[in-house]
Short mmCIF file of the C-alpha atoms (twelve columns), coordinates in Angstrom:
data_MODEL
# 
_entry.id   MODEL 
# 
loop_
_atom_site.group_PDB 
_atom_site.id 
_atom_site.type_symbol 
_atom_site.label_atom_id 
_atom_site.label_alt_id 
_atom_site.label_comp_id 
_atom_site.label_asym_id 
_atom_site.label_seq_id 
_atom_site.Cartn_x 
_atom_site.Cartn_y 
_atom_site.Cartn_z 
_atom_site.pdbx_PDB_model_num 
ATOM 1   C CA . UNK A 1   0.000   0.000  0.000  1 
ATOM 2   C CA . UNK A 2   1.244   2.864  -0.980 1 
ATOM 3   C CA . UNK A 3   1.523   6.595  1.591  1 
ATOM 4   C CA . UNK A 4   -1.205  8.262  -1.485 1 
ATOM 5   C CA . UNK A 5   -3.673  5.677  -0.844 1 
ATOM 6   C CA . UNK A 6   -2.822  5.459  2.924  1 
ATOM 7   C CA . UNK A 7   -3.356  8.764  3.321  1 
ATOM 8   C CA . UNK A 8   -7.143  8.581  1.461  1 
ATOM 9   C CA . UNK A 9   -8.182  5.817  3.498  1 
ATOM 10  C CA . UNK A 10  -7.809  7.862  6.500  1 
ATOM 11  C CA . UNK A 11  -9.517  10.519 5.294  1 
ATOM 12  C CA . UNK A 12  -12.584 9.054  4.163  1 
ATOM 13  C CA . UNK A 13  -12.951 6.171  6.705  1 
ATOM 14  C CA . UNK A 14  -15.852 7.937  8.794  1 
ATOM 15  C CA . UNK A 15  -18.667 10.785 8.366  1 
ATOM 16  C CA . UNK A 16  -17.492 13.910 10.576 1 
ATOM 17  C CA . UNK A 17  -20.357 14.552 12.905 1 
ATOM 18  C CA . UNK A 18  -20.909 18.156 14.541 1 
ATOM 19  C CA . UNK A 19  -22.282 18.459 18.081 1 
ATOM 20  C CA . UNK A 20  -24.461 20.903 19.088 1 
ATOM 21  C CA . UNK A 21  -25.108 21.486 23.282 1 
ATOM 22  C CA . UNK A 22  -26.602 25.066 23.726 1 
ATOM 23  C CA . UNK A 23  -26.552 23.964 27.893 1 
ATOM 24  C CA . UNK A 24  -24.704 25.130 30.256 1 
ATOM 25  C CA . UNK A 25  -24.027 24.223 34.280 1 
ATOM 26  C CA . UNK A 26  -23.678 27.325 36.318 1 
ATOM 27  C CA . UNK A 27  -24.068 25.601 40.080 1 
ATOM 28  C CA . UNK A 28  -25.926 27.450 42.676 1 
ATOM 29  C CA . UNK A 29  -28.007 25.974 45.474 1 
ATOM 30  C CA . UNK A 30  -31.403 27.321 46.374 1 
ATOM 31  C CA . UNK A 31  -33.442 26.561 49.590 1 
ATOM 32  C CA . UNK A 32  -37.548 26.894 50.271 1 
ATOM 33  C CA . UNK A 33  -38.847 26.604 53.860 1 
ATOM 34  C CA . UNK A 34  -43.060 26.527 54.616 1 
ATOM 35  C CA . UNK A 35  -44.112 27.775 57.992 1 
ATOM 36  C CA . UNK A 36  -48.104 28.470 59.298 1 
ATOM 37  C CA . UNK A 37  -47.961 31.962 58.141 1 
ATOM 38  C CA . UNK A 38  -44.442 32.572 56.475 1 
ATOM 39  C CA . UNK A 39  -41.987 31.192 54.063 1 
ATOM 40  C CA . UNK A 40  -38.148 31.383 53.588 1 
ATOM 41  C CA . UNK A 41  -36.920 31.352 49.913 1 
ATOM 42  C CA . UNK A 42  -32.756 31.151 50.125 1 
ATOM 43  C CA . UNK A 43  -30.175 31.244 47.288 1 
ATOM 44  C CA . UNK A 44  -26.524 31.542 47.260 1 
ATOM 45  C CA . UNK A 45  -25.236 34.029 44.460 1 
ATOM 46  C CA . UNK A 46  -22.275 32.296 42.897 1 
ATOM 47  C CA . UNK A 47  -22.395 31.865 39.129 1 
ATOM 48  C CA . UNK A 48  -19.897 29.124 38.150 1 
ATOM 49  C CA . UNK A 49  -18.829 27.200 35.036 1 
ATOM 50  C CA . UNK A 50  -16.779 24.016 35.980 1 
ATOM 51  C CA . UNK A 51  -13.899 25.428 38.170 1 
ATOM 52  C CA . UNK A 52  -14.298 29.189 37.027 1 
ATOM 53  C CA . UNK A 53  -16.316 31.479 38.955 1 
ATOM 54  C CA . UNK A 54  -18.014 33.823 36.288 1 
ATOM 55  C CA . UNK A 55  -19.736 35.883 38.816 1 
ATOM 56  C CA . UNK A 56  -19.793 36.082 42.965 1 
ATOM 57  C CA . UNK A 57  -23.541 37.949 42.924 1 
ATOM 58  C CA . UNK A 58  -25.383 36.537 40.208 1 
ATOM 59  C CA . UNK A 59  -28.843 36.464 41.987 1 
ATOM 60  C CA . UNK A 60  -31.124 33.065 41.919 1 
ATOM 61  C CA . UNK A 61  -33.974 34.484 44.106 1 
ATOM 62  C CA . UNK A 62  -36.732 36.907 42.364 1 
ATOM 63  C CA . UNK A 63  -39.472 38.267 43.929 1 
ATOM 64  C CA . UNK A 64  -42.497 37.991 41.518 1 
ATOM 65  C CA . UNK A 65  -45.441 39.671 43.375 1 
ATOM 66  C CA . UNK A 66  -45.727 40.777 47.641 1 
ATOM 67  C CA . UNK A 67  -46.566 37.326 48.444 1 
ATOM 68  C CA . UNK A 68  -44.219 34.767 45.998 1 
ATOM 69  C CA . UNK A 69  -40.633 34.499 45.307 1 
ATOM 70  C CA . UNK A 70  -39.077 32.425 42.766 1 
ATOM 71  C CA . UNK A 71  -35.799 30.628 42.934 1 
ATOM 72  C CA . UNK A 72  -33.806 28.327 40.609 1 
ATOM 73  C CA . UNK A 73  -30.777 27.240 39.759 1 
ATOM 74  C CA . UNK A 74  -28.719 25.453 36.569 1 
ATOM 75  C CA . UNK A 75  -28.201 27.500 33.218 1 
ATOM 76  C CA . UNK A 76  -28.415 30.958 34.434 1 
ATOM 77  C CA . UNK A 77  -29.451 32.252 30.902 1 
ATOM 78  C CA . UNK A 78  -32.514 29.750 31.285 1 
ATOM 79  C CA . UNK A 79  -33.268 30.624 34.582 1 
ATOM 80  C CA . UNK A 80  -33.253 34.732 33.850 1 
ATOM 81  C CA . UNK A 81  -35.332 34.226 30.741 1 
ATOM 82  C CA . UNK A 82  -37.970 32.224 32.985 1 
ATOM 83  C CA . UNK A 83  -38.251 34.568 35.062 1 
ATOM 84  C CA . UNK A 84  -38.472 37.626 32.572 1 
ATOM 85  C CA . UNK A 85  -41.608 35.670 31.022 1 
ATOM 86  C CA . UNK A 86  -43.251 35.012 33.930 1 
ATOM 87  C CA . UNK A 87  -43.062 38.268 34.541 1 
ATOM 88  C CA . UNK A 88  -44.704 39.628 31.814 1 
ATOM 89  C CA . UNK A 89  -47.927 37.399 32.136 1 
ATOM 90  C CA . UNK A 90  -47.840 38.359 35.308 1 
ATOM 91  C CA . UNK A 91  -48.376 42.252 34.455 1 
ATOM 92  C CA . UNK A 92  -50.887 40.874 31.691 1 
ATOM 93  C CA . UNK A 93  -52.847 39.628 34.301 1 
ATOM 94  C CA . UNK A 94  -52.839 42.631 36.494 1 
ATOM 95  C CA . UNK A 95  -53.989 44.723 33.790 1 
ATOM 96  C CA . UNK A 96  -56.548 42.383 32.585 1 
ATOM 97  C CA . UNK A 97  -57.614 41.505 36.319 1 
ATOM 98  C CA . UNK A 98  -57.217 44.607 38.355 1 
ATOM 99  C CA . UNK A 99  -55.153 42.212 40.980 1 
ATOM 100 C CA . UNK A 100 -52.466 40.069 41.176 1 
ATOM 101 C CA . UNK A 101 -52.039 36.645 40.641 1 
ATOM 102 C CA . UNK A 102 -52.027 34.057 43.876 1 
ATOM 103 C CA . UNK A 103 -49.066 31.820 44.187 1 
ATOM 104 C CA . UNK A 104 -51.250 28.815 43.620 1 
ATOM 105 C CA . UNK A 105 -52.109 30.798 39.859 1 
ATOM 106 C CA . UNK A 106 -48.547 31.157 39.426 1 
ATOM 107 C CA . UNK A 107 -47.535 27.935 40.152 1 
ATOM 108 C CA . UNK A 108 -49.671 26.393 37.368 1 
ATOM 109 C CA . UNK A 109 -48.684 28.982 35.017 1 
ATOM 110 C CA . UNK A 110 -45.210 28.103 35.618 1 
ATOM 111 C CA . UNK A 111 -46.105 24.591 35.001 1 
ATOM 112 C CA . UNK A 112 -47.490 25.403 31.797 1 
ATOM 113 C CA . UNK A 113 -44.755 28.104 31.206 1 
ATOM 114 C CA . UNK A 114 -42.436 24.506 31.866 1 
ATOM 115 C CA . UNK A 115 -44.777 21.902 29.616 1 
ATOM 116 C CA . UNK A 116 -44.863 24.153 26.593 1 
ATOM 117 C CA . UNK A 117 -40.806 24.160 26.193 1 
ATOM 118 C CA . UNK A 118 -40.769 20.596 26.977 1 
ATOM 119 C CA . UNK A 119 -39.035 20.172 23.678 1 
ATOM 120 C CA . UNK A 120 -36.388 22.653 24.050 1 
ATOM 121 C CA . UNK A 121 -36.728 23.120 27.964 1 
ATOM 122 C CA . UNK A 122 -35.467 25.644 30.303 1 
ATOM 123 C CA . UNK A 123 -32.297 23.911 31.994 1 
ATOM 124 C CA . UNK A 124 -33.415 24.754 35.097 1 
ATOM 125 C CA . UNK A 125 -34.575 23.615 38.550 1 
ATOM 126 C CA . UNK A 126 -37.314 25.899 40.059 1 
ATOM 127 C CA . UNK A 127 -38.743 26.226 43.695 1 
ATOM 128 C CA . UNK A 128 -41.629 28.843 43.988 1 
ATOM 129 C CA . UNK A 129 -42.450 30.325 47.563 1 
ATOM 130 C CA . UNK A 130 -45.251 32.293 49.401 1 
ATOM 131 C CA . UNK A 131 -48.446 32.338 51.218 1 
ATOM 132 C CA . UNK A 132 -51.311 31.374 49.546 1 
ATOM 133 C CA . UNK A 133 -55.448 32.865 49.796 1 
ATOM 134 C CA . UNK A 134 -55.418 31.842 52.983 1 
ATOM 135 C CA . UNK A 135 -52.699 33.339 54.229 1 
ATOM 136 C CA . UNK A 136 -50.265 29.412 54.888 1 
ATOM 137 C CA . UNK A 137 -46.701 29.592 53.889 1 
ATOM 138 C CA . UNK A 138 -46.686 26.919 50.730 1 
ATOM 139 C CA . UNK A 139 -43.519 25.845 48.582 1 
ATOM 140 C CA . UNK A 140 -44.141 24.145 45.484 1 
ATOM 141 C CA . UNK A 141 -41.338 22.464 43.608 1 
ATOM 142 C CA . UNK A 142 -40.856 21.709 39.549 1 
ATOM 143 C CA . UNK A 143 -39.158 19.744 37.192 1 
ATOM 144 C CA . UNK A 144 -37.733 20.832 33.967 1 
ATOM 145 C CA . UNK A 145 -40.712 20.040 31.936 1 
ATOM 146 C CA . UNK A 146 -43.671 21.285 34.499 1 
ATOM 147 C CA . UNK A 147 -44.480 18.256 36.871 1 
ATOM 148 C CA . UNK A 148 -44.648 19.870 39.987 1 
ATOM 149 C CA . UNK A 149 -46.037 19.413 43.515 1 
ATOM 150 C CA . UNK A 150 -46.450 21.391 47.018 1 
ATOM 151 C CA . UNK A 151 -44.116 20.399 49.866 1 
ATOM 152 C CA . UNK A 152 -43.216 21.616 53.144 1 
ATOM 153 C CA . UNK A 153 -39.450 22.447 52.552 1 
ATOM 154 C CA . UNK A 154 -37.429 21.504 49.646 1 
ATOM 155 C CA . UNK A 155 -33.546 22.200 48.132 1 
ATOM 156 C CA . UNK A 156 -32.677 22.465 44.574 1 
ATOM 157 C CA . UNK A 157 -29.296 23.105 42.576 1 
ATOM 158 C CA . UNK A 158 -25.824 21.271 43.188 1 
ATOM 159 C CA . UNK A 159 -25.790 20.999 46.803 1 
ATOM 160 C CA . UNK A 160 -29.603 19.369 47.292 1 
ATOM 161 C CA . UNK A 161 -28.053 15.950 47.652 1 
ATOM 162 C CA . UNK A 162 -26.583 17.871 50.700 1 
ATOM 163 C CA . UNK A 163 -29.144 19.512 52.163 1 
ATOM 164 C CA . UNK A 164 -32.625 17.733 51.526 1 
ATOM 165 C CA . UNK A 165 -31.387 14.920 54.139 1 
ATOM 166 C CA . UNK A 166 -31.016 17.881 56.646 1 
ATOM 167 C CA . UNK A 167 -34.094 19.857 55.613 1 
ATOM 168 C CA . UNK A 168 -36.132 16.395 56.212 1 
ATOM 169 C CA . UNK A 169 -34.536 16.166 59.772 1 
ATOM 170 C CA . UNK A 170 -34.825 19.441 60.770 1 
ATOM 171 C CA . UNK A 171 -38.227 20.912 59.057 1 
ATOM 172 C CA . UNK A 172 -40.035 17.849 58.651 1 
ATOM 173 C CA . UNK A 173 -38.391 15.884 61.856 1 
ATOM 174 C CA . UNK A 174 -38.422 12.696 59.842 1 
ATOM 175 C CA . UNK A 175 -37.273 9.169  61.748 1 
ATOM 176 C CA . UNK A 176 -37.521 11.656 65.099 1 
ATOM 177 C CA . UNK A 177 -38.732 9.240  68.085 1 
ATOM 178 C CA . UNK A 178 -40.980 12.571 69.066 1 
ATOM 179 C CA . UNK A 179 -44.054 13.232 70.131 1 
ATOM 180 C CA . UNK A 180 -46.166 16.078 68.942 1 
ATOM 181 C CA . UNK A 181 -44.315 17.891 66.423 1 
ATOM 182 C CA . UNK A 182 -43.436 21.564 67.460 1 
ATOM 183 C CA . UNK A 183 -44.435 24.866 65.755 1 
ATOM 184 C CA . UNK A 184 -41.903 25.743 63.242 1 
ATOM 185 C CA . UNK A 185 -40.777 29.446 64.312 1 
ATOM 186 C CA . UNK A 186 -39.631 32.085 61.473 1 
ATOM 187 C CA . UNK A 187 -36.509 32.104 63.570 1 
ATOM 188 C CA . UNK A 188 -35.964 28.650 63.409 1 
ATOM 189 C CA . UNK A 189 -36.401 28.755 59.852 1 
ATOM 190 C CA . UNK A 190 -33.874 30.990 59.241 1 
ATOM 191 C CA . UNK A 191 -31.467 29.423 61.028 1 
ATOM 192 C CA . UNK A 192 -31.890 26.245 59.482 1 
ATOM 193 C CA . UNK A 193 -31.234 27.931 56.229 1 
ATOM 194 C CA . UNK A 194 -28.207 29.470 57.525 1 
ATOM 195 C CA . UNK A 195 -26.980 26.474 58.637 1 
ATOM 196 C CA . UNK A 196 -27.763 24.252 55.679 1 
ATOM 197 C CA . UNK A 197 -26.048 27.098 53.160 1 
ATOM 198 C CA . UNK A 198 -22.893 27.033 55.205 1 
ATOM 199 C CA . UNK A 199 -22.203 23.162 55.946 1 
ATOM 200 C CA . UNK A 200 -23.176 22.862 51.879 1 
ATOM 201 C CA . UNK A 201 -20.548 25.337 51.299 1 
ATOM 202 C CA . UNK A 202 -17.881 23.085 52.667 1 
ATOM 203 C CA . UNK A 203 -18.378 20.181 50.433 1 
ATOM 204 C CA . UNK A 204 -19.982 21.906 47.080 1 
ATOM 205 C CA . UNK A 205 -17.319 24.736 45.174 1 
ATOM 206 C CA . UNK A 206 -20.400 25.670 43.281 1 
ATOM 207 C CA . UNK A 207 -21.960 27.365 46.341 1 
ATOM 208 C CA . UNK A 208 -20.958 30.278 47.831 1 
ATOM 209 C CA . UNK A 209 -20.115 33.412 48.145 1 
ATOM 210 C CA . UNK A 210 -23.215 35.339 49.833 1 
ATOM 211 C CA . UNK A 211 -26.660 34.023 50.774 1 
ATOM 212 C CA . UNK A 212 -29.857 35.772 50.098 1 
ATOM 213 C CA . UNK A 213 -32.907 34.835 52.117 1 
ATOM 214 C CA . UNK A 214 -36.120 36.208 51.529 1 
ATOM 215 C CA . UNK A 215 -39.049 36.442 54.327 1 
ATOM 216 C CA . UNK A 216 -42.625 36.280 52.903 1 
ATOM 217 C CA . UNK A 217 -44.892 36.762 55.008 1 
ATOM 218 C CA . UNK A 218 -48.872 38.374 54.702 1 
ATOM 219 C CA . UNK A 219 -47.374 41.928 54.848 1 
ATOM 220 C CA . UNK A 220 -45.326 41.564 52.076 1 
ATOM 221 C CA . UNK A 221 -41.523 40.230 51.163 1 
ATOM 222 C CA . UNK A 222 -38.149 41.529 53.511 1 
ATOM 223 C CA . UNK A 223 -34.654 40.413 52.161 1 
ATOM 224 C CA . UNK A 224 -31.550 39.621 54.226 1 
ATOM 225 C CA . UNK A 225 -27.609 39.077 53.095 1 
ATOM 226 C CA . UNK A 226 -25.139 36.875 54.487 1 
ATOM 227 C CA . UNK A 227 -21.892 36.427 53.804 1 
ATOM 228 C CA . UNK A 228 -20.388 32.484 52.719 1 
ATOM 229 C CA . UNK A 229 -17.290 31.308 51.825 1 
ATOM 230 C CA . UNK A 230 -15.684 32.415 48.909 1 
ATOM 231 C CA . UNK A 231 -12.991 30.334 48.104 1 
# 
């Protein structure tokens, strides 16, 4: 065999193929905490690809009316175009309505929102927070393509594998040998959240940096900053 015909055989042995992978994984952790008459909504603020840090406040937490708050966390493009849509049906409804749209209204239109991109979805985990008509903290939680469901306290992004065991202890007092289940306080709340962010921030580079909780409650939505690790 000759070096031409060695040489053609090479190049023709196989089709080129092309990729195409418009995701991206920017890390972040987000946090959603249901109490009688409150809720805690908690995000770190790191925006990360792999082991570069493209941003230390990049927020994941938006509030989208007085009494709902929604965080998420994965492609941040995704998860700030989300969020920009919702809000614009949101204002169509207010204009159209005179009011605002309830959390449990805004939790199926993120659903839908969800369903209708199932094709090309939003790469994007998504916890919603509030109080509800009747005034009770509620958190519901969704997939990428709309599935959702209402829960008590849930964690999303790269440190959930982290935290959900200690949310489930701590909120929800799973395998407890207890009696009656306390009241969970607002202060308690917030501590757990504190606590979760920085023991997650040990084990998970993708976290960190600062930690924004917000506090629904029926009066409206407060915001507090804490500082996490940064390194």
């Amino acid at each position: 065999m000759n070096s031409t015909a060695f040489c053609d055989n090479t190049l023709t042995s196989g089709p080129t193929g092309h990729g195409f992978y418009p995701y991206e994984a920017n890390g972040g952790t987000a946090v959603a905490i249901a109490g009688e008459d409150f809720c805690v909504v908690a995000s770190d603020t790191r925006q990360s690809n792999g082991y570069l840090i493209n941003a230390r406040y990049s927020p994941k937490a938006f509030k989208m009316s007085d009494k709902a708050v929604l965080a998420n966390s994965g492609f941040a493009a995704d998860g700030n175009a989300l969020v920009r849509r919702l809000g614009q049906r949101m204002q169509w409804y207010r204009h159209s309505h005179e009011k605002e749209m309830s959390i449990t209204a805004l939790a199926q239109l993120l659903s839908n929102t969800l369903y209708y991109k199932r094709f090309f979805p939003y790469y994007t985990q998504v916890l919603l927070g509030g109080i509800d008509e009747n005034g009770v903290g509620v958190v519901f939680s969704f997939d990428p393509v709309g599935s959702y469901g209402s829960e008590i306290c849930r964690a999303a992004g790269t440190a959930a594998a982290l935290i959900q065991p200690f949310l489930d202890n701590q909120v929800e007092l799973k395998n407890m040998q207890i009696g009656e289940k306390p009241r969970l306080s607002l202060d308690r709340a917030l501590c757990i959240a504190k606590d979760a962010f920085t023991s997650a921030t040990e084990r998970d580079i993708y976290t960190g940096d600062y930690l924004e909780i917000y506090i629904i409650k029926g009066d409206g939505v407060t915001i507090e900053n804490y500082p996490l690790k940064k390194d």
